[in-house]
N, C-alpha and C positions, 0 to 999 in steps of 0.2 A: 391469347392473341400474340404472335411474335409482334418485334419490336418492328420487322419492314411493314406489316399489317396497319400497326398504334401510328406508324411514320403517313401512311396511304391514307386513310379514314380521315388525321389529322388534314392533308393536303385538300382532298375531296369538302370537308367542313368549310375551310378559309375559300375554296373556288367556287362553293355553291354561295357564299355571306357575301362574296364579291360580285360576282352573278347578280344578285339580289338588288342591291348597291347599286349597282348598275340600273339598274331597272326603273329606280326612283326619276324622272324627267322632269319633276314639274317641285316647286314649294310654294304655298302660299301662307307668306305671314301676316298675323293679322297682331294689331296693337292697341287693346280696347285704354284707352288713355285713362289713369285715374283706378283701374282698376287695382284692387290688391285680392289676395290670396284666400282671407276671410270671404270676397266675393263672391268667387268662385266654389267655393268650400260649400255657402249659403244657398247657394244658388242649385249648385247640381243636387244637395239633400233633398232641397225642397222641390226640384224639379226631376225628378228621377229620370224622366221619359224626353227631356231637351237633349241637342244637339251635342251640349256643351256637357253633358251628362256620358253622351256617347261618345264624343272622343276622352274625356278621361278615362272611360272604362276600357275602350280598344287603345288608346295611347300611353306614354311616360310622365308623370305628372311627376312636378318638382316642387315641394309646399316649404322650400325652406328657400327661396328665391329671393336674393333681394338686388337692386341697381344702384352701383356704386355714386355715391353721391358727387356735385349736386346735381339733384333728381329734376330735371329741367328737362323739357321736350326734347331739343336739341343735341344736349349730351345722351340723355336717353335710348332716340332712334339712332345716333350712331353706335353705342355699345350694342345695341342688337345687330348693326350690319356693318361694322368693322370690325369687332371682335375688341375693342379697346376702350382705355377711360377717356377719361379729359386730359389727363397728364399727359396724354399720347397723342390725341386727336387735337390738342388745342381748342378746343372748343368747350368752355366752360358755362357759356349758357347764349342763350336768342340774345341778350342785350347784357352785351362785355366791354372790353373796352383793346386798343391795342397802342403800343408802345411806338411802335413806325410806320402805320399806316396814318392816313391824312382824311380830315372830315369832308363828306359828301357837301358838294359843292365849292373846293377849294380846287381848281383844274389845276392850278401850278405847283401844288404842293407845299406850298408854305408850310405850314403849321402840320407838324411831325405831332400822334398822339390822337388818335379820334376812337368815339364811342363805334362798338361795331351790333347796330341793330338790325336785327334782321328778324320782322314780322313783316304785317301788313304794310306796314307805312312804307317801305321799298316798293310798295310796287304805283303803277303809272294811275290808278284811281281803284281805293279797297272798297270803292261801292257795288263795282260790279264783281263778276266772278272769274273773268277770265281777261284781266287788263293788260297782263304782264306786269314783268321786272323793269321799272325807269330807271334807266344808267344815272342819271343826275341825282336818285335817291341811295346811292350806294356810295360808303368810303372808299378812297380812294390808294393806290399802291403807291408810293418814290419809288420801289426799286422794279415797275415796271413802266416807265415811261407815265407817271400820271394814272395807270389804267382805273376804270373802275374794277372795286372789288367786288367779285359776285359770293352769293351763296356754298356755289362748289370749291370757291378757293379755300374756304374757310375749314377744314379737313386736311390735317398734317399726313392721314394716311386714305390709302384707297378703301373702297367699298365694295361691299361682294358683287354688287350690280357690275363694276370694272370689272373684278376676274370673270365673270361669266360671260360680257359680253366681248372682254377679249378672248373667250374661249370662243367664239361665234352663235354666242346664244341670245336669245329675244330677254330682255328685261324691263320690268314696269313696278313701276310704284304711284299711290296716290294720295293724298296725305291735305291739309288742310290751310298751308297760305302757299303765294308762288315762292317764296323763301326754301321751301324743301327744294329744291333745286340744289341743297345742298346734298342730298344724297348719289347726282351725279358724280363725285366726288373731286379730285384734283383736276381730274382729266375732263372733266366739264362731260363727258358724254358716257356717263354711266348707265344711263338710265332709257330704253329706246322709246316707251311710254309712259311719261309722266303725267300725271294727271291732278290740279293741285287747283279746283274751285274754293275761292279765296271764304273762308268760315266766316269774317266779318260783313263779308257781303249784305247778309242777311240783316235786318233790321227788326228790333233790337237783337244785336249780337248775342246775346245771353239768354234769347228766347228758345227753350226746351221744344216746341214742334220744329221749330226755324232751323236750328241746329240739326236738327232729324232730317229733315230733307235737305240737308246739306251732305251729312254722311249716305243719305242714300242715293246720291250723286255717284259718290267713289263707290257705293255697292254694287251698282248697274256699270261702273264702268270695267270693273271685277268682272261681273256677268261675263261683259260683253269678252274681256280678255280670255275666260277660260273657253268662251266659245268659239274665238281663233278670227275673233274682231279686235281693233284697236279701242281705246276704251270710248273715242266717241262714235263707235258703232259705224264709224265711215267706209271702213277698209278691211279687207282679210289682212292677218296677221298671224302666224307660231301663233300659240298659247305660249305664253314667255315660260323661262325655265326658273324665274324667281318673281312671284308677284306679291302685292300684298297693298293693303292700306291699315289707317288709324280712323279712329270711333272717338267722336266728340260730346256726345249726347252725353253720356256717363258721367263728364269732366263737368259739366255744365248743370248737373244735374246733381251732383257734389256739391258745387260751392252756393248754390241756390237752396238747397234742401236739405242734402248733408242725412245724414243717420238717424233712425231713433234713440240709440243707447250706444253707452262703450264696443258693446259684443258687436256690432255693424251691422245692427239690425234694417235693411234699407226701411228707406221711404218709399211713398210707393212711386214718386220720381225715377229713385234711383232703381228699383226693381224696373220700372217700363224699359227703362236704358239699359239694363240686362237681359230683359225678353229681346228687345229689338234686336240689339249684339246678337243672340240665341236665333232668333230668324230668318237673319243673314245668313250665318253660319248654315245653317242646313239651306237656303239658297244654294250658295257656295258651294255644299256638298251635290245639291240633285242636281247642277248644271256641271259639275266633273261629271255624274255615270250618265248625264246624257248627251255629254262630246264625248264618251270612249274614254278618259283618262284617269277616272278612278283609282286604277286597281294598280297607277301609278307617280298618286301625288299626295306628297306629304302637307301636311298642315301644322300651324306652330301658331298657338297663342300665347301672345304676353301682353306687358304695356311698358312704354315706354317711362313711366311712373305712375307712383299711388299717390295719394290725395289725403291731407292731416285739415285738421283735426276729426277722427271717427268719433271720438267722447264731444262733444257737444258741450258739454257741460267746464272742460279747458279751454274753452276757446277767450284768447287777449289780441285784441286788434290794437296795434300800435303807430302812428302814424311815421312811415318814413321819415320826415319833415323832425322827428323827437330825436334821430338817432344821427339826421345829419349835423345837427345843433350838437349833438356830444360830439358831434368829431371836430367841428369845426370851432368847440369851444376850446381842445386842445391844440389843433392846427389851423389857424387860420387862414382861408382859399384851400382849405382840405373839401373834398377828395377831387381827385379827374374823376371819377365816376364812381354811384355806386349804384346799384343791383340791388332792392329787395324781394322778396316773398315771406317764404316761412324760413329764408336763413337772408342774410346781409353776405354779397359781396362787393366787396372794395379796393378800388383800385386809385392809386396817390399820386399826385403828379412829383411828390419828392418822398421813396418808397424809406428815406433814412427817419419821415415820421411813424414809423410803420411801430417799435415799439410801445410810444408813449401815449399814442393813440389806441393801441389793442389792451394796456396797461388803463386805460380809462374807462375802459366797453364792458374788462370784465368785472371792474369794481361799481360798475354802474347799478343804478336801482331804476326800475318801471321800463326797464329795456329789455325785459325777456331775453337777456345772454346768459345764456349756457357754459357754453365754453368760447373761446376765441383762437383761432387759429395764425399765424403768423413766422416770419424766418425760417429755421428748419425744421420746425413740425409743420408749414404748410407744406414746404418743396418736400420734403420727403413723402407728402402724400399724393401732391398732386403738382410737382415738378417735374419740367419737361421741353415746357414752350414756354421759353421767358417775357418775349414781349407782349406775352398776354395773361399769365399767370395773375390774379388777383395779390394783394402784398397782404390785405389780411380778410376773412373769412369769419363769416361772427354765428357762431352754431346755438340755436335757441330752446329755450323750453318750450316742452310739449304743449301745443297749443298755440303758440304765439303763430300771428302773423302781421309783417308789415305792412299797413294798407289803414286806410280809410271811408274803402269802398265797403257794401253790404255783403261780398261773399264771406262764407263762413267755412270756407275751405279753400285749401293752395297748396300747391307741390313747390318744389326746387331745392328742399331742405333735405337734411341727414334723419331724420326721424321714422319710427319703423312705420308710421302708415304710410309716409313717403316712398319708401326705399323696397318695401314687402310687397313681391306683385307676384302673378304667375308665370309659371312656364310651364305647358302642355304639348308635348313630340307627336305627334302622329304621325307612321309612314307604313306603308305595307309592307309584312313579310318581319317590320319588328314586333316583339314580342308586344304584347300590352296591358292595359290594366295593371302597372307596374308604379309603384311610388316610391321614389327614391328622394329618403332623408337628406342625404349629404346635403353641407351647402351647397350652393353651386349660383355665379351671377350671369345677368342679362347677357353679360362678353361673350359667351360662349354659346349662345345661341350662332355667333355668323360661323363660326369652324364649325360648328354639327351638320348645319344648312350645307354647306361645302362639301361638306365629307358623306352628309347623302343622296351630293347629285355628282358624287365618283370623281369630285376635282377636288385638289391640294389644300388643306387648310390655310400652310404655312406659305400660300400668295397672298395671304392678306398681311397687309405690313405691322398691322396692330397688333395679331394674333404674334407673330416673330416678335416685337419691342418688349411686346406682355407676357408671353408664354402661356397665354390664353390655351385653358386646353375643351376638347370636345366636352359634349356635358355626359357624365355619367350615365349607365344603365341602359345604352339602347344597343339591343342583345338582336339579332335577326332568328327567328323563329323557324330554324330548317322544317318543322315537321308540319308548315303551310307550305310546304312546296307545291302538294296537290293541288290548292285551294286556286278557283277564279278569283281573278284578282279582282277582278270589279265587285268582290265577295265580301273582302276583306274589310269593309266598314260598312256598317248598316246604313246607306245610304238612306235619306229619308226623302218622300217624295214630293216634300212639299213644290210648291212653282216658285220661281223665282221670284224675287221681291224685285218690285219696276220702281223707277226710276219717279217721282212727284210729276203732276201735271205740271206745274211751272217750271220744270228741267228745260234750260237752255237747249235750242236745235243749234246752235251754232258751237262748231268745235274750237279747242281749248288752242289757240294762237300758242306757238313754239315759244320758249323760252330765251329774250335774248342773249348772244354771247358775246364773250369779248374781241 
């Protein structure tokens, strides 16, 4: 072959993979919470013929996956849809603390320094599901006039839901308190459908049916989006070009039931909460090939974190109330705030105790400290956003968590069941049934999402700070060129899974702004 031939063929490869590229319109990510990779792993042996069997087999599976700690909902969903950590994002967990923002309820600003929590309790009544965000539950700005702080401010960089819908594209997301509103991102209007039926609603909150029909809330309103409805079925709408929700059953079904053995042997809790997961999923699938969109929408499973203790047999419950007595036995009116789970974050209202305090944490006994984090081993890992940076970080033995309450399992910590989850690619015309070793973390899922619906990785500001790159091994399979698309995954034809009889007829009231 001459060299103008090897030059043409080459040209013809790169515009047929572009072409291709092209072609992807639609993503739907989905973030089964709590899951790790062992699950997955479990799950599709022993289920050969599920859904979640079928996209690893047609998809890019990543079994060395982990999310950069700490492993908290919050920092979580943002590495998957900004491309970046916490160091970047500022957002170190639901319930942090900041340096110049003012505590909710203080309208003048007096008092510089307030906790910034963001669950349920921001919103205007967590009994129901659809209350809204009460301004008077939110901290407040000085260097906006007083404002209140919402959800979306809380994001130092934009979210892929921004670049796409400043591209003129439909975006949704639906997720589990009105709090995600932080995935709107700075711009406040990220997101054109959001859909966020409040998970505590439900009574008792940590009830494993209750939580089910909570998620299959956001699974109907999925439905409804891929069907070219808004998700409370009121209105036509695009099929957005980025959708997705999180799965709570799994999480709940973790810290209630937890494993049978080290290997992750589920319970059969936790197994229900994987069939369910698995349910959806082929929902989700037979409502693509029966709107037409199939043969051009990618799917991406992950979780936002994994869930410790799997060995059962480590598990040390420690009561917070032990760990704040060691600090306070050193510094007295220590700390402005601290943060437990299965790791201690801590934030001081005078950061020059920051020494002689993490000097006590790690010489401590019956405090399950590991290691401890502080000065420039913390900023070097997780510097960035000063006025919210934690001063020091108390990283624990396996097992341990802060708490008093009966679960036996909890995320937000560095530990490999925390940090170890999946990431599965699926998109047509890539190659599949592909497993690629490399490491590779959660960040890089929002530049792959980007890059296979033909728009710019490096619009996302976290992907540029971080140099966050695409994830590894997704190869476009020229010799499918023939193939129908609507071919390209074994669509299964189950019916869609509906929505609980007790589902709300009244649609989800907009999100205030400021």
């Amino acid at each position: 072959m001459t060299a103008w031939a090897v030059r043409a063929a080459l040209f013809l490869l790169i515009a047929a993979a572009g072409a291709l590229a092209k072609g992807i319109e639609h993503v739907l990510l989905i973030s089964v919470d709590g899951m790790h990779q062992v699950d997955l792993d479990k799950f599709v042996t022993a289920h050969p013929d599920s859904y979640m069997a079928k996209l690893v087999a047609k998809g890019v599976t990543y079994p060395n996956t982990h999310i950069l700690p700490p492993s908290d909902s919050f920092p979580g969903l943002l590495s998957l849809v900004t491309g970046a950590t916490a160091k970047t994002t500022g957002v170190y967990y639901d319930d942090a603390y900041s340096r110049i923002l003012s505590p909710r309820g203080d309208l003048a600003c007096k008092q510089i320094g307030a906790e910034i929590i963001m669950d349920e309790s921001i919103e205007v009544d967590d009994t129901t599901l659809f209350s809204g965000i009460s301004v008077d539950n939110l901290p407040r700005d000085p260097a906006k006039n007083c404002a209140p702080f919402f959800p979306h401010s809380y994001p130092k960089v934009n979210t892929i839901f921004e670049v796409l819908r400043a591209a003129g594209k439909t975006t949704a997301w639906c997720d589990k308190h009105w709090a995600y509103d932080l995935v709107n991102g700075p711009s406040g209007n990220g997101v054109v459908d959001l859909f966020t039926p409040e998970v505590i609603a439900v009574t008792p909150p940590d009830d494993f049916e209750l939580v089910f029909g909570n998620d299959m809330l956001k699974v109907q309103a999925v439905l409804n989006q891929i069907g070219g409805r808004d998700s409370n079925n009121t209105k036509n709408q695009p099929v957005p070009t980025i959708m997705g929700l999180d799965f709570q059953t799994l999480s709940v079904a973790q810290k209630k039931w937890g494993y049978l053995d080290a290997a992750g042997t589920p319970t059969p809790q936790v197994l229900q909460a994987l069939q369910d997961v698995d349910a959806a999923l082929g929902s989700f699938m037979a409502r693509m090939k029966s709107a037409g969109i199939a043969g051009k929408s990618a799917i991406i499973l992950s979780a936002k974190h994994g869930q410790s203790p799997i060995d059962r047999t480590t598990l040390n419950k420690i009561p917070s109330s032990k760990l704040s007595a060691a600090i306070a036995a050193v510094a007295p009116n220590e700390p402005a705030q601290l943060t437990t789970d299965d790791v201690a974050l801590i934030w001081l209202k005078d950061s020059s105790n920051a020494p002689k305090i993490a000097a006590a944490l790690q010489a401590s006994n019956g405090l399950g400290v590991s290691k401890v984090l502080f000065g420039a081993a913390l900023n070097a890992q997780f510097g960035g956003v000063a006025d919210r940076i934690p001063d020091i970080i108390v990283i624990v033995t396996p097992g341990v968590i802060y708490t008093g309450a009966a679960k036996i399992m909890e995320h937000g910590g560095f530990g490999e069941d925390d940090t170890h989850v999946p990431i599965v690619v699926y998109a047509p015309f890539v190659k599949g049934g592909v497993v690629v070793s490399d490491a590779v973390a959660t960040t890089q899922v929002a530049p792959t999402i980007l890059t296979l619906l033909d728009q710019d990785p490096n619009a996302l500001q976290g992907v540029v700070a971080e140099g966050t790159k695409v994830l590894p091994g997704i190869h476009f399979d020229l010799h499918g060129l023939g193939a129908t698309l609507e071919d390209v995954l074994s669509f299964g034809a189950q019916a869609p899974v509906s929505a609980p009889a007790s589902a709300p007829s009244s649609a989800q009231a907009p999100v205030p702004k400021p």
